[in-house]
Legacy VTK file of the C-alpha trace (Angstrom):
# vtk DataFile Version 3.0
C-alpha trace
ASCII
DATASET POLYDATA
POINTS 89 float
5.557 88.050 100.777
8.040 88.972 97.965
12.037 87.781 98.969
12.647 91.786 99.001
10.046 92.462 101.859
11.701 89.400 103.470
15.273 91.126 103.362
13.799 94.317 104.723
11.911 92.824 107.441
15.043 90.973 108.857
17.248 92.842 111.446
20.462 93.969 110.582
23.607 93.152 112.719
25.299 95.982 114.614
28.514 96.960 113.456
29.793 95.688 116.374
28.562 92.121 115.665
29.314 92.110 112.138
33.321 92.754 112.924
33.380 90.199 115.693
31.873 87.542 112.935
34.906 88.730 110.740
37.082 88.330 113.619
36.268 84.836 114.679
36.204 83.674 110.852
39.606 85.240 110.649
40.878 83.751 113.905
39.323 80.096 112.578
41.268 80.780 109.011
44.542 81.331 109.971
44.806 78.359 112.472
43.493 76.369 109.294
45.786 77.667 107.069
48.699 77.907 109.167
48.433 74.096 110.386
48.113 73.150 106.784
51.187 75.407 105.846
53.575 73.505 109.036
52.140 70.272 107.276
53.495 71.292 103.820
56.285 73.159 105.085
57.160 69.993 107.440
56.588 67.646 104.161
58.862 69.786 102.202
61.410 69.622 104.811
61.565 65.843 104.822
61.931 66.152 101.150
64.108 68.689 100.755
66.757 67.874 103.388
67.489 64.305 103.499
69.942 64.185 106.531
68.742 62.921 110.032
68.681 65.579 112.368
68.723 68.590 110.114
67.234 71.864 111.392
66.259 72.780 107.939
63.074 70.885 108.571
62.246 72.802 111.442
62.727 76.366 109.905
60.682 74.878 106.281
57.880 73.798 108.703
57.873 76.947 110.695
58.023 79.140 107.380
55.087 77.463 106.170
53.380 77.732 109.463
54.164 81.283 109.312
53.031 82.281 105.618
49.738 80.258 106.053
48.795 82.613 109.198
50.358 85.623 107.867
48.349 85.175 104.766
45.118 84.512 106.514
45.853 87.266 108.532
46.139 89.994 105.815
42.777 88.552 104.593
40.924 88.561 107.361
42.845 92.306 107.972
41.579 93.597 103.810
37.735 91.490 105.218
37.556 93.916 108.113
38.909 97.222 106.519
36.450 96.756 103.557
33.470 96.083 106.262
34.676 99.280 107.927
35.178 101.189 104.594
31.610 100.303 103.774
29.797 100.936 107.293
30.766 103.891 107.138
29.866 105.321 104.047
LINES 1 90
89 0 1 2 3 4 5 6 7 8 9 10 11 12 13 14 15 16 17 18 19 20 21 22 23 24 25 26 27 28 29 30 31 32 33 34 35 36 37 38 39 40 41 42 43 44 45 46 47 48 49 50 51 52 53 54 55 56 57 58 59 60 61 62 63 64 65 66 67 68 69 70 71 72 73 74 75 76 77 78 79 80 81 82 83 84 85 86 87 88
């Protein structure tokens, strides 16, 4: 059997099941990006602002927790809207 018949011969997800893979791959990317982006943002606070109890680090680490999931978001937002786009075609 050729690797075409093989392609043709497997099922194809519902629509339904293809956006909820999106979804949980989206929902797995932003809590990876947005721990790594407190990490950075808390690494760049210690750096950054040098006195003891500074709040600085605090809003550094919670603007890099927020652009990691707020970028991860808007990808996994474009993934969906392009799976959408194309489904319905």
């Amino acid at each position: 059997m050729s690797e075409s018949q093989e392609a043709t011969n497997t099922p194809m997800p519902s629509s339904a099941d293809a956006v909820s893979v999106k979804m949980q791959e989206g929902f797995q990317e932003v809590a990876v990006r947005a721990t790594v982006g407190l990490v950075l943002g808390g690494m760049a606070g210690v750096v950054l602002s040098r006195g003891g109890g500074s709040s600085m680090r605090k809003v550094l680490a919670g603007f890099g927790a927020g652009a990691g999931g707020g970028s991860a978001w808007t990808k996994c937002s474009i993934s969906i809207d392009e799976l959408v786009s194309s489904a319905t075609k």
